[in-house]
Backbone and ligand atoms as CSV (ligand in chain L), in Angstrom:
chain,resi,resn,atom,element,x,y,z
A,1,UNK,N,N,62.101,-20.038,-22.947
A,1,UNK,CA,C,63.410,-20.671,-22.951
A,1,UNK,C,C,64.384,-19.838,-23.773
A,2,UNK,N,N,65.316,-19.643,-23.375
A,2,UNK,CA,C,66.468,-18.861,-23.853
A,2,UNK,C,C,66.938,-19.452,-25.157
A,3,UNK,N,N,67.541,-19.010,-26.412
A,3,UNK,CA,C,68.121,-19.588,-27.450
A,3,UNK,C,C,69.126,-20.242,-27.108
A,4,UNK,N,N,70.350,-19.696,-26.186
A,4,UNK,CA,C,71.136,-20.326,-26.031
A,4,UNK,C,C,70.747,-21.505,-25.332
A,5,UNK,N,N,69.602,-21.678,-24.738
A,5,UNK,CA,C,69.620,-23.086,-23.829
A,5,UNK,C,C,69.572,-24.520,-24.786
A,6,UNK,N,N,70.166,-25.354,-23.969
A,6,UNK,CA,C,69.948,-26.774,-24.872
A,6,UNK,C,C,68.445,-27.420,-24.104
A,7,UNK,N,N,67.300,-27.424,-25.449
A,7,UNK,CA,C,66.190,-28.151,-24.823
A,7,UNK,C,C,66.404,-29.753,-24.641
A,8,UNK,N,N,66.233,-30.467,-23.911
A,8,UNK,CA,C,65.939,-31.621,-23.655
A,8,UNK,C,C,64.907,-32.282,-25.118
A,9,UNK,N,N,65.247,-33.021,-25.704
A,9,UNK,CA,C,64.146,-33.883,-27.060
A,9,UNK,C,C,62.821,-33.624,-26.702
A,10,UNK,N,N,62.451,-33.947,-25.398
A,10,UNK,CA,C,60.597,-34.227,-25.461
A,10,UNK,C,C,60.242,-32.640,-25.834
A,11,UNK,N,N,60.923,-31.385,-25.327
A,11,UNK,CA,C,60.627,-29.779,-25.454
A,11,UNK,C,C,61.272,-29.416,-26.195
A,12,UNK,N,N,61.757,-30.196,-27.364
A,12,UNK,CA,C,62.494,-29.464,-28.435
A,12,UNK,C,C,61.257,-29.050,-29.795
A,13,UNK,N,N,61.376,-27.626,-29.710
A,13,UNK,CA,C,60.356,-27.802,-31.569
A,13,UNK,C,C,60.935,-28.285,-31.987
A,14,UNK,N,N,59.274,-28.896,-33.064
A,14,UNK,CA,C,59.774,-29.302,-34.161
A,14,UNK,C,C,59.757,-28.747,-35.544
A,15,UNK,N,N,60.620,-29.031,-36.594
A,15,UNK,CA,C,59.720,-28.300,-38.122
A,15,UNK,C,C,58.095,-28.819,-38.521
A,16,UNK,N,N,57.366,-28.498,-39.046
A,16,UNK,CA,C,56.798,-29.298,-39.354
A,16,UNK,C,C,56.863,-30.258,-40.595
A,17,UNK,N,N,56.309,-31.428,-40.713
A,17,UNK,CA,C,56.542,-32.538,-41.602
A,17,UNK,C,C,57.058,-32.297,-42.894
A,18,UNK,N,N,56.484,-30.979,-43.688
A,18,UNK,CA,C,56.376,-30.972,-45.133
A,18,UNK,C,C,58.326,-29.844,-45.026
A,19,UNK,N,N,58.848,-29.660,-43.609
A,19,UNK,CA,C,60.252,-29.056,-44.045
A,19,UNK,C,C,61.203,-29.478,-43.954
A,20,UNK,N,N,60.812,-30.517,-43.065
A,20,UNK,CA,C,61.979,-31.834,-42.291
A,20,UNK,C,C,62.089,-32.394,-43.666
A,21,UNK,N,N,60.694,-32.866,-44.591
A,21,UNK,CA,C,60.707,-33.586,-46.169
A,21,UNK,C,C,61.994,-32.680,-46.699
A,22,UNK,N,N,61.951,-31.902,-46.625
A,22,UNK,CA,C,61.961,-30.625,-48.149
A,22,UNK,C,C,63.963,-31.021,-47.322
A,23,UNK,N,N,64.403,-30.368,-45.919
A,23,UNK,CA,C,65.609,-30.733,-45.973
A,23,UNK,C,C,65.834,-32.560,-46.155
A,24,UNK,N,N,65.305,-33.167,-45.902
A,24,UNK,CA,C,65.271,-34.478,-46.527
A,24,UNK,C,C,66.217,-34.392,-47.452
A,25,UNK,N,N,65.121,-34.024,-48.448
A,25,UNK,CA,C,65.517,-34.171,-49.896
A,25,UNK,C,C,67.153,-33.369,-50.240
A,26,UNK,N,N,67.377,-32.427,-50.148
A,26,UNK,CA,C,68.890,-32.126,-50.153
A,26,UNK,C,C,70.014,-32.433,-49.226
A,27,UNK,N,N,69.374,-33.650,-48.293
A,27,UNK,CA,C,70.499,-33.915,-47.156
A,27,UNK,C,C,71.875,-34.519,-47.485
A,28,UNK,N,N,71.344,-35.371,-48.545
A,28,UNK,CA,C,72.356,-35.493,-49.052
A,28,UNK,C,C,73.485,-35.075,-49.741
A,29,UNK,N,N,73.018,-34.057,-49.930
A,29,UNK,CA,C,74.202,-33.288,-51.204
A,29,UNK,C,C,75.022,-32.341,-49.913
A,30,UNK,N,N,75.088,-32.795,-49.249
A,30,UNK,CA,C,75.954,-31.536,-47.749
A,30,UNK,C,C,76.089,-32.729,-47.134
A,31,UNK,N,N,77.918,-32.689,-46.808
A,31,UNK,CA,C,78.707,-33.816,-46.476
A,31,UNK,C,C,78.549,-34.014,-44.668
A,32,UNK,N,N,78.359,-32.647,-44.008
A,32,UNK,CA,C,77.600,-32.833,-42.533
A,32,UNK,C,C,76.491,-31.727,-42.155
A,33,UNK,N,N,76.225,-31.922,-41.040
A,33,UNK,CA,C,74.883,-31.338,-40.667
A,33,UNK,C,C,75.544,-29.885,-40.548
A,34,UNK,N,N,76.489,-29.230,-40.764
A,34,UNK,CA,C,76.902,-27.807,-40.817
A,34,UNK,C,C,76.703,-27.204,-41.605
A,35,UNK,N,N,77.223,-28.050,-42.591
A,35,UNK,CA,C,76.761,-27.511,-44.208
A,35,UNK,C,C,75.196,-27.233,-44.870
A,36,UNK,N,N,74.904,-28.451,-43.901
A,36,UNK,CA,C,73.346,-28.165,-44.484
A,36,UNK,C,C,72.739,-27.159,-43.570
A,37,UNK,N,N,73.085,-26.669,-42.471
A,37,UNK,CA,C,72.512,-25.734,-41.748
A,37,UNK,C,C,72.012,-24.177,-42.689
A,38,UNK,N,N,72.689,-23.726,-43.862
A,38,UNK,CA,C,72.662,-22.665,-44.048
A,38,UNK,C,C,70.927,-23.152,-44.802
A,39,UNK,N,N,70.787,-24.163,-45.999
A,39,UNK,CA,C,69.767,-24.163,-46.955
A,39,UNK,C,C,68.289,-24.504,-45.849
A,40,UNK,N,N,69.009,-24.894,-44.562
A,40,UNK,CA,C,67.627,-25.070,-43.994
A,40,UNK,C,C,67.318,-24.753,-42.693
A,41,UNK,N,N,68.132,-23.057,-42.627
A,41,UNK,CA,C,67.421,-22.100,-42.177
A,41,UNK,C,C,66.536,-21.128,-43.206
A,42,UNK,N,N,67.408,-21.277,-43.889
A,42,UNK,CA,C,66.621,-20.944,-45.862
A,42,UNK,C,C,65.407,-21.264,-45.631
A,43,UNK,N,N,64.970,-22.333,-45.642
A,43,UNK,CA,C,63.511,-23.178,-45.708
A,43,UNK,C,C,62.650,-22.558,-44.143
A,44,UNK,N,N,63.467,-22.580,-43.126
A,44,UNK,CA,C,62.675,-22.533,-42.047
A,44,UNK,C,C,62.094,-20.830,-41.870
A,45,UNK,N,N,62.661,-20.240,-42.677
A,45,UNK,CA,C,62.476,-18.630,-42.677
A,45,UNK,C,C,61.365,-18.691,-43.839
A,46,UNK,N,N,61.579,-19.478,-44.690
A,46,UNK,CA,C,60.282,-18.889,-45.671
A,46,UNK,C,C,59.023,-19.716,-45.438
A,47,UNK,N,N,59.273,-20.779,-44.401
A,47,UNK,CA,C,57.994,-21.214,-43.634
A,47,UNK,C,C,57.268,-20.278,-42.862
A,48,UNK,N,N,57.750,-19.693,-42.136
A,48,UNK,CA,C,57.918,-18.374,-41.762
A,48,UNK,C,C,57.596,-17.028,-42.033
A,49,UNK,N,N,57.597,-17.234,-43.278
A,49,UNK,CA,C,57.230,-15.585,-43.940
A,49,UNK,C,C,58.590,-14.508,-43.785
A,50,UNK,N,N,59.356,-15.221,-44.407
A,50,UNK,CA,C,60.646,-14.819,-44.075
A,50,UNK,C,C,61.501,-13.879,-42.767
A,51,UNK,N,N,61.347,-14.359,-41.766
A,51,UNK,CA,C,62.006,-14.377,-40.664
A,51,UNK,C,C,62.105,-15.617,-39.860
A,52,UNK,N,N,63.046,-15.570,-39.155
A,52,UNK,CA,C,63.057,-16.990,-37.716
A,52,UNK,C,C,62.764,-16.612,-36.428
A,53,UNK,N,N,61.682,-17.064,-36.132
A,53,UNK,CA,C,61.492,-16.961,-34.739
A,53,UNK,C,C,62.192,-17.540,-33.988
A,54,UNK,N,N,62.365,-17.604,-32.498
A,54,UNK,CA,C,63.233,-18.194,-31.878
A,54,UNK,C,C,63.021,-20.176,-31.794
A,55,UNK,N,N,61.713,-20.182,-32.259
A,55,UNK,CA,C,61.135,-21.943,-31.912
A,55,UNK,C,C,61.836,-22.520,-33.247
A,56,UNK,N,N,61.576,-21.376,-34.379
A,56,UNK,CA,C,62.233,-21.897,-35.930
A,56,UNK,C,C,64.204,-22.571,-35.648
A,57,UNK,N,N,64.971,-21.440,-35.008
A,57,UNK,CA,C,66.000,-21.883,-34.678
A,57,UNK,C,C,66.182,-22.802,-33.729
A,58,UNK,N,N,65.427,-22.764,-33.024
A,58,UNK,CA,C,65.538,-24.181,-31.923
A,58,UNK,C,C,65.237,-25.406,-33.094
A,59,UNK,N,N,63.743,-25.398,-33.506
A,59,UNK,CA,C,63.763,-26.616,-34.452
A,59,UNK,C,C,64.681,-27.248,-35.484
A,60,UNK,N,N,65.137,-25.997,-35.903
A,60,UNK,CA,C,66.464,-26.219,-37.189
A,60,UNK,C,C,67.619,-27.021,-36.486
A,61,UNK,N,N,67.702,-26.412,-35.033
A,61,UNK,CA,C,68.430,-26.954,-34.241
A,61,UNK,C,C,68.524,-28.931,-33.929
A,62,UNK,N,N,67.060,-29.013,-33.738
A,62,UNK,CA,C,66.909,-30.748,-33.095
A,62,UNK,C,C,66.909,-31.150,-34.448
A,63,UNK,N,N,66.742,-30.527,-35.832
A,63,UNK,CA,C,66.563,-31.750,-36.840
A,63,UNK,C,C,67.791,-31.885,-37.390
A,64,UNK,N,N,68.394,-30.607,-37.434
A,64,UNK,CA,C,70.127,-31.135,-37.696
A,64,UNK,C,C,70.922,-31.938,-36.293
A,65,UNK,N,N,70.242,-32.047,-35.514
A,65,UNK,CA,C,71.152,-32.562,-34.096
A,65,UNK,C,C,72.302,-31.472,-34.003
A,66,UNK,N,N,72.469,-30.153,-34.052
A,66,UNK,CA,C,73.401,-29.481,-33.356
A,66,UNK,C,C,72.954,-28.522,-32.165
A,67,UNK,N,N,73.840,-28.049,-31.895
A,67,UNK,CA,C,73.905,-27.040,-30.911
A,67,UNK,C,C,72.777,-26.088,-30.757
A,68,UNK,N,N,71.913,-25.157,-30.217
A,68,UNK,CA,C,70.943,-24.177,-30.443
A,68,UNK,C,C,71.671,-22.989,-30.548
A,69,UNK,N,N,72.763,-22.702,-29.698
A,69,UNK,CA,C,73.478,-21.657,-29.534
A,69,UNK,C,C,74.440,-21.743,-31.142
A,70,UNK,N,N,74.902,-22.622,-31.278
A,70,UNK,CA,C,75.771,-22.774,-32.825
A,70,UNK,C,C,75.161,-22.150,-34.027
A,71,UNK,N,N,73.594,-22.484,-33.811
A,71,UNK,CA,C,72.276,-22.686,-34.624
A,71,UNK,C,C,72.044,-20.954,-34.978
A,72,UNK,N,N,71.756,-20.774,-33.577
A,72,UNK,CA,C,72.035,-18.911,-33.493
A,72,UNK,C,C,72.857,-17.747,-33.636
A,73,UNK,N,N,73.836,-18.494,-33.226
A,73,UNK,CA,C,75.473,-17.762,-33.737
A,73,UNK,C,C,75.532,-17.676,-35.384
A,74,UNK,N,N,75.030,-18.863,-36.443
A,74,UNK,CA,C,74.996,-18.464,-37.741
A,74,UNK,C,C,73.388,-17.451,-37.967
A,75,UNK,N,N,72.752,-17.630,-37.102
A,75,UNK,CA,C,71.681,-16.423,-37.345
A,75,UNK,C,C,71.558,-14.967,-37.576
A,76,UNK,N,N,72.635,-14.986,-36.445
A,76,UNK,CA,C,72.243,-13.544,-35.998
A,76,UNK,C,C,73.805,-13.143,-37.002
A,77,UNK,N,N,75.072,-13.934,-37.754
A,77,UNK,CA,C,76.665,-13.952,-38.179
A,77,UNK,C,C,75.794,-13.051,-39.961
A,78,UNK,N,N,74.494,-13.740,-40.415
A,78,UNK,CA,C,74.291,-13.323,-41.842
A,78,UNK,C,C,73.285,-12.583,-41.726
A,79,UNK,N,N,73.403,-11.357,-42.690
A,79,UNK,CA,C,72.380,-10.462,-42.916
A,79,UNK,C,C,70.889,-11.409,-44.144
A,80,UNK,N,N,71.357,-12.149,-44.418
A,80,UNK,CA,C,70.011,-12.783,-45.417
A,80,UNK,C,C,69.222,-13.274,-43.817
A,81,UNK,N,N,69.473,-13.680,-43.088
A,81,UNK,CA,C,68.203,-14.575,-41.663
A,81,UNK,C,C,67.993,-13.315,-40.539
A,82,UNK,N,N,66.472,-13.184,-40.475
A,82,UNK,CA,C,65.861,-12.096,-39.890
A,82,UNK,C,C,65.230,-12.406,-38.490
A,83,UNK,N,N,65.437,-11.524,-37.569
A,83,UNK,CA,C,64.841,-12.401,-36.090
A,83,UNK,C,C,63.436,-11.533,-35.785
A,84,UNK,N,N,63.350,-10.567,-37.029
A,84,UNK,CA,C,61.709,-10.152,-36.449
A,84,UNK,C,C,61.350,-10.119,-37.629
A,85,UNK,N,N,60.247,-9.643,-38.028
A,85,UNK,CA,C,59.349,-9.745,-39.695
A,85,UNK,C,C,59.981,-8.971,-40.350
A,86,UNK,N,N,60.147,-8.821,-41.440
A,86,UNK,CA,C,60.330,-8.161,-42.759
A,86,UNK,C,C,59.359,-7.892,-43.612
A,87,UNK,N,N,59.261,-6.648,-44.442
A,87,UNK,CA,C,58.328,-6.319,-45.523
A,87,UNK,C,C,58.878,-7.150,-47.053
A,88,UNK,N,N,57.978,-7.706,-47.210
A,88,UNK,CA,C,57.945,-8.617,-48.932
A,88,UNK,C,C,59.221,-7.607,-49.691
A,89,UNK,N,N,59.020,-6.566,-49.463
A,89,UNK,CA,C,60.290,-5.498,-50.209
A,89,UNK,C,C,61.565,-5.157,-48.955
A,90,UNK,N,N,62.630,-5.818,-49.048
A,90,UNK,CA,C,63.535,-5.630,-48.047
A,90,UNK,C,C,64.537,-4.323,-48.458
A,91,UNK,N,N,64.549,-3.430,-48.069
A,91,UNK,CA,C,64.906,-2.177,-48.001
A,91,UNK,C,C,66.195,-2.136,-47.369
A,92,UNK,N,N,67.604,-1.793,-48.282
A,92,UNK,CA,C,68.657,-1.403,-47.566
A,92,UNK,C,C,69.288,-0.557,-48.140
A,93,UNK,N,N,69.266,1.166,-47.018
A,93,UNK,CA,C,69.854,2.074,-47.244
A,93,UNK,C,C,71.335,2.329,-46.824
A,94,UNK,N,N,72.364,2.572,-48.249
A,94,UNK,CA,C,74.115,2.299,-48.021
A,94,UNK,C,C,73.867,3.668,-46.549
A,95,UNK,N,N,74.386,4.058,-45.408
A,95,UNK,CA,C,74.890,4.978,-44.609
A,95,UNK,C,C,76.294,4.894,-44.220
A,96,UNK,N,N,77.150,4.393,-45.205
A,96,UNK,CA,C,78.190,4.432,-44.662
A,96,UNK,C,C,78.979,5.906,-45.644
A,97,UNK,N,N,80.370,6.077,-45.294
A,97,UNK,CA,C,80.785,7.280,-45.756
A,97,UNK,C,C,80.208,7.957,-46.979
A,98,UNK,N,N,80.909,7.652,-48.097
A,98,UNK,CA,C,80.328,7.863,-49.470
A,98,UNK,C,C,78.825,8.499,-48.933
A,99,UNK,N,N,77.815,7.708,-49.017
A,99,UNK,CA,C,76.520,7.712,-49.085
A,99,UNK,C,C,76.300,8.809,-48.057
A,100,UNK,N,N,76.735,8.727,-47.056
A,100,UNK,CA,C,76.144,9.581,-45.737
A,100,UNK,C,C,76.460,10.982,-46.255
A,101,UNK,N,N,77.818,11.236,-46.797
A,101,UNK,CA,C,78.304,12.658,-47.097
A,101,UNK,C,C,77.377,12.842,-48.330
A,102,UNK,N,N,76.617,11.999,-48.969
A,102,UNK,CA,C,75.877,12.091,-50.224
A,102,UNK,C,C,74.292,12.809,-50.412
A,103,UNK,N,N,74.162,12.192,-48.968
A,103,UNK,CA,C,72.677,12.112,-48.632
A,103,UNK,C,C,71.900,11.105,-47.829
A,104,UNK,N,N,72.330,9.909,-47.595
A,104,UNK,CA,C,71.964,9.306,-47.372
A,104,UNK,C,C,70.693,9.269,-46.054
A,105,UNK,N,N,71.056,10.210,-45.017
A,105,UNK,CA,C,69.918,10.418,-44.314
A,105,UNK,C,C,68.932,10.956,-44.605
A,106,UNK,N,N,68.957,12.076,-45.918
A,106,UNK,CA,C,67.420,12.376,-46.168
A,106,UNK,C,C,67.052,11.163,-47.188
A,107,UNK,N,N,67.916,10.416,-47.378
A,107,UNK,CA,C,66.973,8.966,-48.051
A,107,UNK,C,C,66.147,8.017,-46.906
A,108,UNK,N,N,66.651,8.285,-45.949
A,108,UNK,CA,C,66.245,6.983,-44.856
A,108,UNK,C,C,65.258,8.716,-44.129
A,109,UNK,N,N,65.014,9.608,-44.440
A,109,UNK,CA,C,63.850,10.107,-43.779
A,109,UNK,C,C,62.924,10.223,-45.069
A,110,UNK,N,N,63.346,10.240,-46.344
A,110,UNK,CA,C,61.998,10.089,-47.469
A,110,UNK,C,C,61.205,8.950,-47.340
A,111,UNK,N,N,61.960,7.948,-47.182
A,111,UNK,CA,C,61.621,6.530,-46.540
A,111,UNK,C,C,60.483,6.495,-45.764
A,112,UNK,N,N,60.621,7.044,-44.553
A,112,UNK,CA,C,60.161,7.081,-43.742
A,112,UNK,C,C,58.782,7.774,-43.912
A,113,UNK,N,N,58.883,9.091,-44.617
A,113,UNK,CA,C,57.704,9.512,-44.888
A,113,UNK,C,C,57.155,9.134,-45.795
A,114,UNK,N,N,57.268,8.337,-46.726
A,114,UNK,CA,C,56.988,7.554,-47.804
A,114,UNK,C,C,55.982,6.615,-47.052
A,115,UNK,N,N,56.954,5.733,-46.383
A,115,UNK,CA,C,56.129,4.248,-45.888
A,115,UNK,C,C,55.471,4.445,-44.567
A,116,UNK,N,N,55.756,5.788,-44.579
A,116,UNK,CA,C,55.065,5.658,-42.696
A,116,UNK,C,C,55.172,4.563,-41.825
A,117,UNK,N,N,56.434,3.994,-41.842
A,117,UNK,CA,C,56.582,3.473,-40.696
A,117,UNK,C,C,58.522,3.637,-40.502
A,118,UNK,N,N,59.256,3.379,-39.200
A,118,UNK,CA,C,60.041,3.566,-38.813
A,118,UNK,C,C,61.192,2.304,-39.321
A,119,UNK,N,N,62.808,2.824,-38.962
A,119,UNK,CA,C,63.213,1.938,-39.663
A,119,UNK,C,C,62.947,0.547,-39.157
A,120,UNK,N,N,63.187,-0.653,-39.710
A,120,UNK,CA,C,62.891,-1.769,-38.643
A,120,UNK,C,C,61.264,-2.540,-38.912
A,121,UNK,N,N,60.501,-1.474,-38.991
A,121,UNK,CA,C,59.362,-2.053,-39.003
A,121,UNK,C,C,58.586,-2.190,-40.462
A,122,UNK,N,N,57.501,-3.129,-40.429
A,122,UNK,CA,C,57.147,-3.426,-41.446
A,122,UNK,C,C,55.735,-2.852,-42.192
A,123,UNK,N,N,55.451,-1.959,-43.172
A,123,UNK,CA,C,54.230,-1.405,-43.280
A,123,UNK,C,C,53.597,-2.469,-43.416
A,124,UNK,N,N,52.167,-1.791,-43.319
A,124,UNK,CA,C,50.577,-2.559,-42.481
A,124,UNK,C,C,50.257,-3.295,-43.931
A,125,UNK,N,N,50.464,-3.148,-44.690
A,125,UNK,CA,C,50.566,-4.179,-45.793
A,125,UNK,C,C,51.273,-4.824,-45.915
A,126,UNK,N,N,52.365,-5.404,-45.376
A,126,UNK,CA,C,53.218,-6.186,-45.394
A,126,UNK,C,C,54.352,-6.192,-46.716
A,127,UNK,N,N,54.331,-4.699,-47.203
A,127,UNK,CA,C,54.776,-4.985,-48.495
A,127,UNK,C,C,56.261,-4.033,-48.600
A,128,UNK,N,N,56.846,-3.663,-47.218
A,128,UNK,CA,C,58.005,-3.110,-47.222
A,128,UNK,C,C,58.626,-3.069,-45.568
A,129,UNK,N,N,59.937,-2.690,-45.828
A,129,UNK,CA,C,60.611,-2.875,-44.370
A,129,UNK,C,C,62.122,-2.079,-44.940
A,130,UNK,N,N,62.620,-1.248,-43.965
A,130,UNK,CA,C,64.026,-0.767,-44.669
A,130,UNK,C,C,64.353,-0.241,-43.058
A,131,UNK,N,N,66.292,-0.166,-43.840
A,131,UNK,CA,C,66.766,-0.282,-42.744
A,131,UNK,C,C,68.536,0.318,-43.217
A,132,UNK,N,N,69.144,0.746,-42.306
A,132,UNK,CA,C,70.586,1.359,-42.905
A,132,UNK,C,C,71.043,0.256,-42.689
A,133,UNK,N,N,72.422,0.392,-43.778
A,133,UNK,CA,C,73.586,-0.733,-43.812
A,133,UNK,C,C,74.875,-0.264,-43.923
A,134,UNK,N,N,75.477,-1.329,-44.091
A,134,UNK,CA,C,77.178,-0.928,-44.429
A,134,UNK,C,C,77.296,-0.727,-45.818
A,135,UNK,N,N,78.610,-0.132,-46.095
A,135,UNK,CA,C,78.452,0.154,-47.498
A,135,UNK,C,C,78.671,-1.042,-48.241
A,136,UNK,N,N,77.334,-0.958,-49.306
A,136,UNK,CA,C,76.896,-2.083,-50.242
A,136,UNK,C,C,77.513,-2.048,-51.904
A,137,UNK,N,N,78.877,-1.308,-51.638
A,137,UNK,CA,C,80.064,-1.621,-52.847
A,137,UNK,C,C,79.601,-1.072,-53.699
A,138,UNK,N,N,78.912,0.118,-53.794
A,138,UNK,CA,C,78.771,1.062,-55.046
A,138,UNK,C,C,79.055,2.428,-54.367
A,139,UNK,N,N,79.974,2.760,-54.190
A,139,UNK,CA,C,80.246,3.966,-53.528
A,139,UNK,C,C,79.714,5.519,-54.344
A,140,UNK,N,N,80.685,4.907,-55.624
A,140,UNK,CA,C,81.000,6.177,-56.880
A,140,UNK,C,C,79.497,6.319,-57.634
A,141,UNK,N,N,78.475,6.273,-56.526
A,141,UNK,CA,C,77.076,6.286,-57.253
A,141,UNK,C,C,76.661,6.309,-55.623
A,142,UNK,N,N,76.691,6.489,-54.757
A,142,UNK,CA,C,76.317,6.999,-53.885
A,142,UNK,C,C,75.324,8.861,-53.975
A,143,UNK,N,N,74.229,8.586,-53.440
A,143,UNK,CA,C,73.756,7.967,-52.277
A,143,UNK,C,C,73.107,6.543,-53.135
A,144,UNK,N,N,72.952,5.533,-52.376
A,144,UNK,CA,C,72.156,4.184,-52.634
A,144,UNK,C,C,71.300,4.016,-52.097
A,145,UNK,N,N,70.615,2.753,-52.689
A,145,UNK,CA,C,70.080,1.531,-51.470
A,145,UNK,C,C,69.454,0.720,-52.494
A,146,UNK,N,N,69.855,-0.534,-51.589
A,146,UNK,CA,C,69.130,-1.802,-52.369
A,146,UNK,C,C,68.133,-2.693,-52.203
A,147,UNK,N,N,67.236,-2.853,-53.133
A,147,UNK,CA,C,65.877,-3.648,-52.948
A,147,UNK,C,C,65.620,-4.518,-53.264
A,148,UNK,N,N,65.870,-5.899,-52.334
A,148,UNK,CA,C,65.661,-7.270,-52.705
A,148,UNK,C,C,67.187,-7.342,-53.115
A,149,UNK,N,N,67.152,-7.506,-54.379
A,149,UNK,CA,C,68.614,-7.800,-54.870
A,149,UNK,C,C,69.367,-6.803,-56.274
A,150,UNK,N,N,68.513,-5.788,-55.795
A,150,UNK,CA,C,68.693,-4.950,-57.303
A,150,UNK,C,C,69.217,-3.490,-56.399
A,151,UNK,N,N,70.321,-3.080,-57.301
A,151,UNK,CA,C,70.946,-1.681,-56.350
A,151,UNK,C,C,69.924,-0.318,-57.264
A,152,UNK,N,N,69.520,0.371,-56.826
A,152,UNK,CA,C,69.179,2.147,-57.077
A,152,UNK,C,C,70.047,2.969,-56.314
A,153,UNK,N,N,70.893,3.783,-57.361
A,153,UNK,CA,C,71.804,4.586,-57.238
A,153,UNK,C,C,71.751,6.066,-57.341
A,154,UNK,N,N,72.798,6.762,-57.449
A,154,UNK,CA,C,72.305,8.136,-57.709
A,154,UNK,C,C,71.362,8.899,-57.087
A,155,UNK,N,N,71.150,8.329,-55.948
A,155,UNK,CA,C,69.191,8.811,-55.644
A,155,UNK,C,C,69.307,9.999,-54.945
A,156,UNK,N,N,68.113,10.590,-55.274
A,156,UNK,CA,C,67.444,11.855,-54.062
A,156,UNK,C,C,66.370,11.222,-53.483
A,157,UNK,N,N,65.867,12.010,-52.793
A,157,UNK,CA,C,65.129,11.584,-51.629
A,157,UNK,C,C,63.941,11.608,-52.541
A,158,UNK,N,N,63.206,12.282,-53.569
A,158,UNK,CA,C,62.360,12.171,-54.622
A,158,UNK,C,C,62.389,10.874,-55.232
A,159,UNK,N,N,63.440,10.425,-55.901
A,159,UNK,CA,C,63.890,9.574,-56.469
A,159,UNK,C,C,63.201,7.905,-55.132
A,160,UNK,N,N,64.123,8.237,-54.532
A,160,UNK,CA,C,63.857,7.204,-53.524
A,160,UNK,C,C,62.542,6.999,-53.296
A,161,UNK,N,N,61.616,7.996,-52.951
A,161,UNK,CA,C,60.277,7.420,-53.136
A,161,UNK,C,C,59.612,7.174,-53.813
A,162,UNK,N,N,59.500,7.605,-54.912
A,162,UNK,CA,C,59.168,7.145,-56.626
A,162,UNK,C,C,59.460,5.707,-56.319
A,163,UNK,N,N,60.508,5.628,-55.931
A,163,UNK,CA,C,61.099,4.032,-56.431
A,163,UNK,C,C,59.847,2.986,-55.757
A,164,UNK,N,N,59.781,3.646,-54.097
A,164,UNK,CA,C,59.202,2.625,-53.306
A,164,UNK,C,C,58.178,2.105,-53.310
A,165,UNK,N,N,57.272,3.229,-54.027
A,165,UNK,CA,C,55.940,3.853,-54.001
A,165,UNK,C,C,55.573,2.809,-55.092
A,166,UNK,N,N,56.351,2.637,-56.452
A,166,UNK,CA,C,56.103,1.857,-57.143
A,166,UNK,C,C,56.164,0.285,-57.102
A,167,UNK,N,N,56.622,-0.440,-55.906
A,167,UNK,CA,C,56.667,-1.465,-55.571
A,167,UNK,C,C,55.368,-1.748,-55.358
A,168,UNK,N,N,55.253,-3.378,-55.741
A,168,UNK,CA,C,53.646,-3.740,-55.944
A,168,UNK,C,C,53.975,-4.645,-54.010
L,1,LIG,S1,S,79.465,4.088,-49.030
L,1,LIG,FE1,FE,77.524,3.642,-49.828
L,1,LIG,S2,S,77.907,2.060,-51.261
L,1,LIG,FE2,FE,79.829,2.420,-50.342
């Protein structure tokens, strides 16, 4: 079934019991089901192992009663909600000006030979995933990239794998 389609109730996923609880419990503090859409795709991604499959957004969909397509349009609108797996270490290399004239592609090929795997995908340990971005507002310290929620700046392609390598 397509995301955009509207399932009929009897073929709609569902969350299961213990997430439908969990948005329960903060339903109240979000004045309509829009508002609460963001904290419980939150929940439905780390049920998940942090990504949404397409059944996760359908379900998020029937327990808020909105739209599936609405549901998806804020999916695919924020870079925090992922539509395929991610590595436990979320990897984002700045490639925009600054960075690119900096270096930035031999960071996203140290990367690569570092983690042995391509951008996008997730090493066989599950313990990394990287990927280029827009520029992530540290220009004047370019080349970058940021991990999880912490920026590394200044980097060489040495540097950059040191960094990764040391992630548990
Ligand atoms: S261009 Fe890379 S942080 Fe702005």
């Amino acid at each position: 079934m397509s995301a955009l389609a509207s399932p009929t109730p009897e073929e709609s996923p569902r969350l299961p019991a213990k997430t439908r609880a969990q948005i329960d419990a903060i339903r109240e503090r979000y004045p309509t089901a829009r508002a609460l859409l963001l904290p419980a795709l939150h929940l439905a991604q780390k049920l998940h192992g942090g990504w949404l499959p397409e059944s996760a957004i359908e379900a998020v969909a029937t327990e808020l009663e909105l739209d599936p397509a609405e549901v998806y349009g804020v999916v695919t609108f924020y870079d925090l909600y992922h539509q395929r797996p991610v590595g436990r270490h979320r990897i984002r290399v700045c490639t925009n000006v600054s960075c690119m004239l900096r270096g930035s592609d031999e960071i996203m090929s140290a990367l690569h030979q570092e983690l042995k795997v391509k951008e996008g995908e997730v090493t066989d340990d599950g313990r990394c995933s990287f990927i280029h971005f827009e520029c992530l507002g540290s220009c004047d310290t370019a080349p970058m990239m940021m991990i999880n929620d912490e920026y590394h700046e200044n980097l060489t392609p040495r540097e950059a794998q040191r960094v990764v390598r040391e992630l548990k």
